[in-house]
N, C-alpha and C positions, 0 to 999 in steps of 0.2 A: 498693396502689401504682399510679399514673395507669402510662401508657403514655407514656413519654418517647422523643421522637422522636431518632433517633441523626443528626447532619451530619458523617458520614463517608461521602462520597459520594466525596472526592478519592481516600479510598482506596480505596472500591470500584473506583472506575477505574482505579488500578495495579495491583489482582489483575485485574482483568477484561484488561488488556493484558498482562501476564506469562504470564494460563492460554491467551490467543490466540497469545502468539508462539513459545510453547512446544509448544501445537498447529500452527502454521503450521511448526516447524522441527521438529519431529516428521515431520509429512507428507510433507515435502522428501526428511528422510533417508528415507522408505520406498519414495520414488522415486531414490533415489540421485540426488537434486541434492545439490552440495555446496556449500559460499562465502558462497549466498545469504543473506541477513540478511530478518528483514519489515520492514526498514526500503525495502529494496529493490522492496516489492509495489505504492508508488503509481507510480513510474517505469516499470515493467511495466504495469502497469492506461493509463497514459497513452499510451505508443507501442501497444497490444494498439489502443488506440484511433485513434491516430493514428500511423503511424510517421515520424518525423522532426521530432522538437519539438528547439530551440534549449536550451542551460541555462536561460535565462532562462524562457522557456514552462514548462516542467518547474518551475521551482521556485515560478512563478505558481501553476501548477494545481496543487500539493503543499502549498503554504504552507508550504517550507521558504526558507533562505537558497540564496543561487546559492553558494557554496561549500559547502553542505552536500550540496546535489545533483552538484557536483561531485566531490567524492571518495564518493559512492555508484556514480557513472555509471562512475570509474576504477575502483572494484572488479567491476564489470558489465562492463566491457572488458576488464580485467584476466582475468577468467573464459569469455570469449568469447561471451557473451549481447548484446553492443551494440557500435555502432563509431561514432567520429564522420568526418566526413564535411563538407565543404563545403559549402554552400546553393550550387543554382547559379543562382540570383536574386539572392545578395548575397555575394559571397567572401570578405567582412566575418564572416559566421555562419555557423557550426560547429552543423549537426545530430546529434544522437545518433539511431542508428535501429538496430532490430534488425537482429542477424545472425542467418542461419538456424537456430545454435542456440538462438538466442533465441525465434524463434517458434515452435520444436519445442516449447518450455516452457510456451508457452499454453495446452493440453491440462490437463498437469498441473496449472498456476495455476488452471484453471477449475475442477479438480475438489477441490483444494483451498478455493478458494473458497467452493464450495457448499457443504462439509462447514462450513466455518464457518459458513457463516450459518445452514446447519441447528441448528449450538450453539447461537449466539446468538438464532434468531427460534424454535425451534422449542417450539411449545404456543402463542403469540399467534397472536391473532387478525389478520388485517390491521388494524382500528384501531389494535391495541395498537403494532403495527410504524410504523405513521404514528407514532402518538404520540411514541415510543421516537426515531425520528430526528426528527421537529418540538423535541423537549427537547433532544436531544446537540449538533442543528444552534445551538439559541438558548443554550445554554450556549458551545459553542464560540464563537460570534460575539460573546462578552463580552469575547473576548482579543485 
């Protein structure tokens, strides 16, 4: 019998985002975070970067909708990790930026972090790591 190629790739990428958010919310509770969703981890990655992005910036750099970033950002205030804040260049825009407890959480995000990407990258090579985000990159950008 030949070797028939499987195109269940869609699904492999729903176990592969189920076994990571179940490890991301695994790690959380073992830090006693509570609330947080990994839905919440690119909003956290964006102010870690920069703090005080606009919703609109935030849902640029997420490629979600502004309402969706929006009731992520209210459960993040709601929790006490974010607060918004007036631009004071434009009193028109409303920044979200970390509250202290919020950057106390950057430790743990990090270390979190790593552990993932230990899961994910670890036994490749650096080519193979290129590789793996050059494909995820050129598949994501079909959408």
């Amino acid at each position: 019998m030949k070797n028939m190629i499987k195109y269940d790739t869609a699904s492999k990428f729903g176990k592969i985002r189920d076994a990571v958010n179940n490890l991301i919310l695994s790690e959380l509770g073992k830090h006693c975070v509570n609330g947080i969703a990994p839905s919440h981890g690119d909003i956290l990655v964006c102010l870690y970067e920069k703090n005080g992005l606009s919703v609109k910036e935030l849902a640029e750099k997420i490629h979600r909708t502004q309402p969706t970033v929006t009731v992520l950002i209210d459960k993040l205030q709601k929790l006490g990790y974010v607060e918004r804040i007036k631009s004071w260049e434009d009193s028109r825009v409303t920044l979200i930026k970390l509250t202290e407890k919020g950057v106390h959480l950057e430790p743990i995000f990090l270390e979190i972090s790593d552990k993932l990407n230990t899961v994910i990258y670890g036994g490749f090579s650096d080519t193979e790591k290129e590789q793996l985000e050059h494909f995820l990159e050129k598949i994501l950008n079909r959408f």
